[in-house]
matplotlib code that plots the C-alpha trace (Angstrom):
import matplotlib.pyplot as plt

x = [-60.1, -56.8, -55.7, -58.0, -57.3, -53.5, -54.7, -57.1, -53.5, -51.1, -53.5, -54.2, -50.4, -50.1, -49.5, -51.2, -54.7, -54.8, -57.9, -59.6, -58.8, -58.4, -61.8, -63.6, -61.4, -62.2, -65.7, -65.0, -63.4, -66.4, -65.1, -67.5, -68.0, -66.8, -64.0, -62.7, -63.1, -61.4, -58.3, -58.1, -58.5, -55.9, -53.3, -54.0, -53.5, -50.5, -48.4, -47.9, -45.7, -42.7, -43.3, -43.6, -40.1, -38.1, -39.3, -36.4, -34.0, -35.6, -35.5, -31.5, -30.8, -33.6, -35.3, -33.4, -31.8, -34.7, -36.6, -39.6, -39.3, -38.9, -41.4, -44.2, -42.8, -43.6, -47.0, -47.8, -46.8, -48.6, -51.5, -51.7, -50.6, -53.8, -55.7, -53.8, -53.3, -57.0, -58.5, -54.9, -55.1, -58.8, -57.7, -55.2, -58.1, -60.3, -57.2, -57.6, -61.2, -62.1, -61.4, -59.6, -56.1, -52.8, -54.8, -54.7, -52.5, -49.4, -49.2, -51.3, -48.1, -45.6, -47.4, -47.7, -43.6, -43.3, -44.9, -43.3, -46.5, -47.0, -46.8, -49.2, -51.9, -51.6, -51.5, -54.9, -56.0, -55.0, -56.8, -60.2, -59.1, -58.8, -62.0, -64.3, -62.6, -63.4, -67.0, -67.2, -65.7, -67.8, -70.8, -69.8, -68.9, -72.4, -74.6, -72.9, -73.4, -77.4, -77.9, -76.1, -78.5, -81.8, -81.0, -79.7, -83.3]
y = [249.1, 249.2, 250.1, 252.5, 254.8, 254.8, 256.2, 258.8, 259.2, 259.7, 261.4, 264.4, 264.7, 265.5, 269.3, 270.2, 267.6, 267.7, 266.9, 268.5, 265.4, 262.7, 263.4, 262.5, 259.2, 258.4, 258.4, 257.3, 254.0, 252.9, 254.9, 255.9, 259.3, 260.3, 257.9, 259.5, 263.3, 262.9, 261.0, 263.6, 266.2, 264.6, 263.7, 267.9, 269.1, 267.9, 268.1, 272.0, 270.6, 269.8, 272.1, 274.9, 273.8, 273.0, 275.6, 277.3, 274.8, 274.4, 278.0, 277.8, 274.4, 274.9, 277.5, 280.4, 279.1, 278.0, 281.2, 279.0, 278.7, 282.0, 283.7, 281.2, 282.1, 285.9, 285.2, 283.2, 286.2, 288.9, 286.8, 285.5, 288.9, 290.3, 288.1, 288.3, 291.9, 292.6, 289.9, 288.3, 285.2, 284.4, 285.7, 282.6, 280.2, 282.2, 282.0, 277.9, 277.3, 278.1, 275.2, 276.9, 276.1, 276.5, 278.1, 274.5, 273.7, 273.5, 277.0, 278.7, 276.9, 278.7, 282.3, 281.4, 281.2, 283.9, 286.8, 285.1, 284.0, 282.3, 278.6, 278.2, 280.5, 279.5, 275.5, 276.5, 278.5, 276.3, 273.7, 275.3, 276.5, 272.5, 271.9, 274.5, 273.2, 269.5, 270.1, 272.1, 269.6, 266.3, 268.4, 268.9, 265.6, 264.2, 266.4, 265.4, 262.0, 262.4, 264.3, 262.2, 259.1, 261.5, 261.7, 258.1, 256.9]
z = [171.9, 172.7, 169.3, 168.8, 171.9, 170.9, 167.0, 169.1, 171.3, 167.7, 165.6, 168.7, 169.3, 165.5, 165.8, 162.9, 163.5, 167.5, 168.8, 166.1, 164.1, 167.3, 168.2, 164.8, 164.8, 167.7, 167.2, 163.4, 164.7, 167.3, 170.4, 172.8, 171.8, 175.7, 175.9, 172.7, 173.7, 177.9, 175.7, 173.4, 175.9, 178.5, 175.3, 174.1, 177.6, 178.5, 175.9, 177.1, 179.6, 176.7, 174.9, 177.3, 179.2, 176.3, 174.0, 174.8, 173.8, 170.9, 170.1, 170.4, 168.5, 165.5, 165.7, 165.4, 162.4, 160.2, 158.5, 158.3, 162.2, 162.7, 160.5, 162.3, 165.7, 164.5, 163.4, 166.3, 168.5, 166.7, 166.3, 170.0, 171.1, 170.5, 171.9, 175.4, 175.2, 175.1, 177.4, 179.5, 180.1, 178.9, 175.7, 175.4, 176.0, 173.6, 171.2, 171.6, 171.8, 168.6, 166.4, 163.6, 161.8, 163.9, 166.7, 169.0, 171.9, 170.4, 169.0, 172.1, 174.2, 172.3, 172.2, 176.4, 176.2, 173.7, 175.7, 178.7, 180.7, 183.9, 183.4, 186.0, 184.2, 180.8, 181.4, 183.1, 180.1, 178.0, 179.3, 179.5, 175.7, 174.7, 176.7, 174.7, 171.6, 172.2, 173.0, 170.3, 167.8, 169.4, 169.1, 165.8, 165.2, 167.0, 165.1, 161.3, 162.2, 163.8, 160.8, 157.9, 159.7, 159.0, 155.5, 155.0, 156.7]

ax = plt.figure().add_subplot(projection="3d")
ax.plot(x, y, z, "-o")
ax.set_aspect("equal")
plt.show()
């Protein structure tokens, strides 16, 4: 079990899967379905911490000398900026719970340091933005497998 929880752990770091793809393992590999989605919420959750406070390191030592880097950090701020312009801080959790590419933890941190947000604020939103997002991808995941069991019966 062991094992497993430490894939969940890996696979929800991964920036690009988060929990959107630690969850479904999880459950995939035997997991109690609620075991699975509090690891995947704990691992997505705090990983704002690094890369809220060293976001601007980063910036200066890769960042702001890779165009690829630079042209994501511009989307991410037009993209996130409407959401927080419109609706603040519930806005950044809106921009995380809805389970859709490059729209996880990871990018709603950055757009939290790139329009120079409370830390405070946006961990919280963030949170409740992971939170939403994991129910919304175990219900997912739940109702594929209650339904893939009706048709195999």
């Amino acid at each position: 079990m062991l094992y497993e929880i430490l894939l969940v752990t890996i696979t929800t770091m991964s920036p690009l899967v988060e929990l959107n793809g630690g969850i479904p393992l999880g459950v995939y590999l035997g997991l109690d379905p609620i075991l699975t989605f509090f690891v995947a919420i704990f691992v997505n959750s705090i990983i704002f911490f690094p890369i809220f406070f060293l976001s601007g390191f980063l910036y200066e030592l890769i960042f702001s000398k890779s165009h690829f880097f630079k042209k994501y950090l511009d989307r991410t701020r037009k993209k996130a900026k409407l959401y927080v312009k419109k609706y603040g801080y519930l806005g950044l959790t809106l921009f995380i719970a809805i389970p859709t590419p490059f729209t996880g933890a990871y990018t709603g941190t950055v757009a939290a340091w790139l329009l120079k947000m409370d830390w405070k604020k946006s961990f919280l939103a963030i949170s409740v933005g992971v939170i939403i997002n994991g129910i919304i991808i175990l219900l997912a995941v739940l109702g594929f497998l209650k339904g893939l069991q009706f048709l195999l019966n």
